[in-house]
N, C-alpha and C positions, 0 to 999 in steps of 0.2 A: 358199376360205372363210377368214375371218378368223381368225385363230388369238386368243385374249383370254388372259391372265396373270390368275394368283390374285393378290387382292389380303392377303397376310397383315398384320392390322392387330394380332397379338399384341406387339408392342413399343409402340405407341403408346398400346393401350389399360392398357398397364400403366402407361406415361407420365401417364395421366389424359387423353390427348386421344383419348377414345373417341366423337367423333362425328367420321364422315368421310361426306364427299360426291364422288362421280369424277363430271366430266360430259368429253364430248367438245367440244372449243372449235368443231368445226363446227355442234355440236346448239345451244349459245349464242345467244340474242338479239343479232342483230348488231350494238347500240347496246356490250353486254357484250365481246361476242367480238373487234370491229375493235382496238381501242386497245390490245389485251393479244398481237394480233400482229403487233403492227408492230415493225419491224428483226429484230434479232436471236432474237427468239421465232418465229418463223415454223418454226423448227423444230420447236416444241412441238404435242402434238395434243390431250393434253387439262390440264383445270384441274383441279385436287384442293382439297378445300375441308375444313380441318381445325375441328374445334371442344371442348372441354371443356364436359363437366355434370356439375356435382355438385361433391364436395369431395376428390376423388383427384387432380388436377394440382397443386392446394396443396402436398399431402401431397409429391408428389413432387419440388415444387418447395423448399421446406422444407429439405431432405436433398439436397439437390443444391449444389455450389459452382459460384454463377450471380451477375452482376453487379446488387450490392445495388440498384441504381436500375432496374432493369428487369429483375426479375428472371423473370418469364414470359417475356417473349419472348423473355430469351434462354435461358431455359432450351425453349423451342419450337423456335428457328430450331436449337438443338444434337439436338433431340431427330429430328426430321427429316431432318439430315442423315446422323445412326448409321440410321436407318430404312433411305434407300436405301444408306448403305454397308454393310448388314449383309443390307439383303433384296432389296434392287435396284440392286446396283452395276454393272451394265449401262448403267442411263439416266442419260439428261442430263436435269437439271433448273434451276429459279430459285426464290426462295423471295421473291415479289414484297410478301408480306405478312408478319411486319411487312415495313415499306420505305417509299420514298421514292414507290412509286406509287399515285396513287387507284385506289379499285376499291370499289364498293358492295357491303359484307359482307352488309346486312340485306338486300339485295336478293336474292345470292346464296342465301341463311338462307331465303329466299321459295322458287326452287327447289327446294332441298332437303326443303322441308318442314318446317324447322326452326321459322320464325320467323313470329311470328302479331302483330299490333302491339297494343300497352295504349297505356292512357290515359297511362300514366307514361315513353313511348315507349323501353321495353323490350321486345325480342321472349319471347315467353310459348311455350310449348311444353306439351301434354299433360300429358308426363307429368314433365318436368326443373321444370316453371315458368318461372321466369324465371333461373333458376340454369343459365345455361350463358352462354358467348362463344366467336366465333371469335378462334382464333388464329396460321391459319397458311391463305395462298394459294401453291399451287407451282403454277408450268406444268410438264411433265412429256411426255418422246416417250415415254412408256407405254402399253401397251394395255388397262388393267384396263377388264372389264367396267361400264359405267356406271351409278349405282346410281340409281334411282327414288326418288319423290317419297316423304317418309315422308306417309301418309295421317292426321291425325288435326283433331278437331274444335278450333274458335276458346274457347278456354276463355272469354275474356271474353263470350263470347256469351252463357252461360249462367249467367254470375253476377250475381245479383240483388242484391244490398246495395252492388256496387261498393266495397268498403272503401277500397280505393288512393285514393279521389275524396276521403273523407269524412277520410281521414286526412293528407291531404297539409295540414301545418302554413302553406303558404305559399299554399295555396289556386289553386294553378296548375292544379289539372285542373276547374275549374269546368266543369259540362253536358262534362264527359267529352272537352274542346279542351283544350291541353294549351298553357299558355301561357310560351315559353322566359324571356322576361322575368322572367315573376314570378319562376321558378322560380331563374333565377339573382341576382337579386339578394336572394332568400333566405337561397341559400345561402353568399352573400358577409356575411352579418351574423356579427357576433363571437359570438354565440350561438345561432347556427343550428342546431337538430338536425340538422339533412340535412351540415354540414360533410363529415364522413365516411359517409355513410351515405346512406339513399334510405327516409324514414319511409314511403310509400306503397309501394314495392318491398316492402318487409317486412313492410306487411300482407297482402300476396297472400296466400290460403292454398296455391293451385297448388303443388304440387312442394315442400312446407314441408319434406320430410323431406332434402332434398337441400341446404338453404341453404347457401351458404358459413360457414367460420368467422368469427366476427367479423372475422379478423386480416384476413382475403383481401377483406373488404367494405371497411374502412377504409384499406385499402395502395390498394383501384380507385378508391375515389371522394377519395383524397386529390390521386390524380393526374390525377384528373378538374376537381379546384378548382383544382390549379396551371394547367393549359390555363384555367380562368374566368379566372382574376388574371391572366394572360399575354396572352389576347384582347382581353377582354369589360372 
């Protein structure tokens, strides 16, 4: 019989990345699971799927000396590494995300039970709202028990006034289609509300009590616009 390992996630969740997902890369969608083991992964058995909610990874990003221009993820990719060096220095791992390789997070976020889609194509959650992201994919030869679907209802389902819709300055969620166009050349205007920000995001009431700080809302959607100016 299989033996399974505890997963202790007290370092991480102090880190502020207290949402994690284990799946076994055999259990995977084989659309998911082929591309992630090929070469050198082949040794890996399962995928761990890291995420922050709420406003403790700021916090702990803050007070940490982390590379001004990214500073999440590098404060992630470090934070990850002390984990298994401090609780699982036994295994081999790869920390694919951040990184150089595609992999569909919101997809993932689907499994887990995380991530539920809005009109303002943000994943929405119960009980976080829309105040969480992922930020970390490891493959990993570990054997932590794999964790279950979190079970809860589509918030958007149930809300009747749709705020996100009625407040979106740029008028991109018209009948609740979510139009990328409009929405970026919005927020390409010199006086754009949404510059820094997401006016529809922030009327959600879901999960209000958890918002980011401003500072962590204007640092994501700054570097959000740099990708628009760079692409688009």
């Amino acid at each position: 019989m299989e033996q399974f390992q505890a997963f202790d996630a007290s370092l991480l969740d102090h880190a502020g990345l207290n949402r994690q997902a284990v799946f076994d890369l055999d259990a995977l969608p084989a659309d998911i699971a082929a591309p992630l083991r090929a070469g050198s992964n082949a040794r890996f058995r399962q995928l761990i799927l890291l995420g922050h909610a709420g406003r403790r990874l700021w916090e702990a990003v803050k007070t940490s000396d982390v590379d001004p221009e990214h500073p999440i993820d590098d404060f992630t990719v470090r934070t990850v590494r002390r984990w298994f060096a401090d609780k699982h220095p036994q295994h081999t791992y790869d920390i694919i995300y951040p990184g150089s390789q595609t992999i569909g997070l919101q997809r993932l976020g689907q499994l887990a039970g995380w991530h539920h889609a809005t009109p303002f194509m943000v994943g929405i959650d119960p009980k976080w709202g829309t105040w969480f992201a992922y930020r970390a994919v490891v493959l990993a030869d570990t054997a932590f028990v794999p964790t279950r679907s979190v079970e809860g209802e589509h918030s958007c389902m149930s809300c009747k006034d749709k705020p996100c819709i009625t407040a979106c300055p740029a008028n991109a969620l018209e009948g609740g289609q979510f139009d990328l166009a409009r929405c970026i050349g919005y927020r390409r205007q010199a006086d754009s509300r949404c510059r820094e920000t997401c006016v529809s995001r922030l009327s959600c009431p879901v999960g209000i009590e958890h918002r980011y700080p401003e500072e962590q809302i204007r640092h994501s959607y700054t570097l959000s616009l740099r990708a628009i100016e760079k692409y688009y």
